[in-house]
N, C-alpha and C positions, 0 to 999 in steps of 0.2 A: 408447506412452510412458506411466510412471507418473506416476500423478497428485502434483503436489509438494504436501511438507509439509515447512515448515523451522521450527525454533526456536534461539533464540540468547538467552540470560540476563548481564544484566547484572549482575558481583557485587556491584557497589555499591547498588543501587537495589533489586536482586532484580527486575526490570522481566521481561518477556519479551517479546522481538520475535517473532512468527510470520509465516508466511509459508504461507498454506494454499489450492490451488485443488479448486473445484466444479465441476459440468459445464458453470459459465457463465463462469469469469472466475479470475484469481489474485486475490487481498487481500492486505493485508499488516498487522497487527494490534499492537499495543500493550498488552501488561497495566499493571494497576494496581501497585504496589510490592508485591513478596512476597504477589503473587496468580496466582492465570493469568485470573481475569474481567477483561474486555477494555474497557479505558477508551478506544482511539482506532483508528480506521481506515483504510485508505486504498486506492482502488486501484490494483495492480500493473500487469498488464496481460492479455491473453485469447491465449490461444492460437488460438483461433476469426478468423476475420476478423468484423469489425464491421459489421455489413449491415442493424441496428434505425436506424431515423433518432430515431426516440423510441418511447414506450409509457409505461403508468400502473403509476408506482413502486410505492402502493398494496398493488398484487397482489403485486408481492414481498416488501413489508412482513408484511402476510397470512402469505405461507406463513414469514417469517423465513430468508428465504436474498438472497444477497446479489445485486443484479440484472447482467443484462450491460450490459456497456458499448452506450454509444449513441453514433451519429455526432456527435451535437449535442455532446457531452463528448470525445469521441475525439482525442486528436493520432497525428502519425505513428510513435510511439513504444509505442501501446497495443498492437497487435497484433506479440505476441511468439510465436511458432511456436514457436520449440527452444527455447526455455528449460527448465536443468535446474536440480536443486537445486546444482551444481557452481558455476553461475553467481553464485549468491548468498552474497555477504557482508554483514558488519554491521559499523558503529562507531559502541561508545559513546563521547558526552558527556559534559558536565556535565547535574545534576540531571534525567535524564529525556530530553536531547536524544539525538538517533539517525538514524544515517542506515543506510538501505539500499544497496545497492552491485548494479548489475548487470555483472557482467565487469570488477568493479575503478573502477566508475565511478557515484557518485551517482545515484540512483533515486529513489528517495523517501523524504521527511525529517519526522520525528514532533519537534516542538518542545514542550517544557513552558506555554507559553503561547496554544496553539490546540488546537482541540477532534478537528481531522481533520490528514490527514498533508497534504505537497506532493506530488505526484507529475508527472513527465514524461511520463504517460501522459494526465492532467487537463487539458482545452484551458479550462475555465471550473468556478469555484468552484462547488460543489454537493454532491449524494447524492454522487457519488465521491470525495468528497475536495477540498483546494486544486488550482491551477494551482502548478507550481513554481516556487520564487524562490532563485535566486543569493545576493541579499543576505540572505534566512532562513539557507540554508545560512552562509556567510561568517561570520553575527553569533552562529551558535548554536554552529556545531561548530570555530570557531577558537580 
């Protein structure tokens, strides 16, 4: 399977949403306005099954690549097998808000007022990103 890379631009904001996986994990990335340097992050999900319970973030910080997912973080949603670039949509909001779409269905949500995204693949706030919230959704992209 080819490895995905997605990008989706906002005309308004000129933002760029990506969508890019490594040998460890998918990400899903936020630019700054009418940049492609990357102000927010979040993780997607792994193609891999999830079998680290933990290990020292550190080392990935080090080499600057993005770490795999760990059981401690993992919900039942993180490990996606077939996911293809087909799968993925986007819509934009207001001022910055955005959400990801996996098969037509909310994924994860980059808000103008937090630093990392939501994700349904997030069991607890962290290096990956938020746990996801309904009511972010609701209050940002209504």
């Amino acid at each position: 399977m080819e490895p995905i890379f997605f990008e989706d631009q906002d005309e308004i904001t000129g933002r760029y949403l990506i969508v890019e996986e490594d040998e460890n994990s998918i990400w899903a990335y936020l630019t700054f306005p009418n940049e492609i340097r990357i102000e927010k992050s979040c993780f997607l999900c792994s193609r891999n099954e999830i079998k680290i319970q933990k290990f020292d973030f550190e080392e990935f910080r080090k080499k600057q690549i993005p770490p795999p997912m760990t059981l401690d973080f993992a919900t039942a949603k993180s490990h996606q097998h077939e996911l293809t670039v087909d799968d993925i949509s986007v819509k934009w909001g207001v001022g910055g808000n955005v959400v990801l779409e996996l098969n037509g269905f909310p994924f994860v949500l980059f808000t103008d007022d937090e630093k990392k995204g939501f994700s349904k693949s997030v069991a607890k706030n962290g290096i990956y990103g938020n746990v996801w919230s309904e009511e972010k959704l609701r209050n940002k992209m209504d």
